[in-house]
N, C-alpha and C positions, 0 to 999 in steps of 0.2 A: 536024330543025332545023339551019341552018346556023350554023356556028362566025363569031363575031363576029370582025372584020378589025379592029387597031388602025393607025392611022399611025405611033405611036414603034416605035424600034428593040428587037429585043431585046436583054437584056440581057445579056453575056455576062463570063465568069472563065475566070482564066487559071491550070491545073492541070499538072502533069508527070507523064507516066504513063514512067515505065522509065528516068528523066533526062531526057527529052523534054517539054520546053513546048507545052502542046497546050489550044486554045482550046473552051468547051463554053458551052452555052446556061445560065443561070441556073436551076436549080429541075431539071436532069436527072439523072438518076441515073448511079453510074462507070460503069452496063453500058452505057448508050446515049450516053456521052462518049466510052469505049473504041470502040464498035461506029462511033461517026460517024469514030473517029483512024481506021478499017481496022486497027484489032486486035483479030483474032479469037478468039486463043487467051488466054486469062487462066489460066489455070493448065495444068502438065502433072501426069501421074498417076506413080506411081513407075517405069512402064515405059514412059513417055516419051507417052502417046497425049496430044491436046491436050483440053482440057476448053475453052468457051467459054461463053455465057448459053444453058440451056435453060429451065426449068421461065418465068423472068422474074417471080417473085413469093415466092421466099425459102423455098421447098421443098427443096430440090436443095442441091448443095452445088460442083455445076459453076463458079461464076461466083465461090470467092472468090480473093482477091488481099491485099495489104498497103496499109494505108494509114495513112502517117506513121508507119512499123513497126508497128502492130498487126497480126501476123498471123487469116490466115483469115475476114476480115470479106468479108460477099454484097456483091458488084458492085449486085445488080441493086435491095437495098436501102438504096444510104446516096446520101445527096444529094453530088454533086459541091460544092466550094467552093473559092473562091482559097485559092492557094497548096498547096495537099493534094498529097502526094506521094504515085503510087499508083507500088505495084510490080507487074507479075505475078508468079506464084509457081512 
């Protein structure tokens, strides 16, 4: 079955990932705000390798970042919102 088309716009907030002002659709999660800004790497490992979103459902531990200084929180589980300041880690 095909996905319903609306006419209004989506809705979108305005987030800062790393001091960067970075615009995201309403309702998406940091991992696919992050992945729409082309940032790949969301955290690195103690010996530098990049970590970014793999598992995408809160298994894994690849995708967390800081947000509004809470560290260690999943990317791919916490809804985007204005004003939210995410770090990577």
């Amino acid at each position: 079955m095909a996905a319903l088309r609306t006419n209004r716009p989506e809705a979108t907030v305005m987030f800062e990932i790393d001091g960067r002002s970075v615009e995201a659709r309403e309702g998406d999660t940091v991992a696919s705000a992050l992945l729409a800004a082309s940032v790949r790497a969301f955290r690195r490992t103690r010996h530098g390798a990049p970590r970014g979103i793999f598992c995408g459902m809160g298994v894994c531990f690849d995708c967390v970042v800081t947000v509004d200084g809470v560290h260690s929180v999943r990317a791919c589980m916490t809804a985007v919102r204005a004003g939210m300041k995410v770090e990577t880690q």
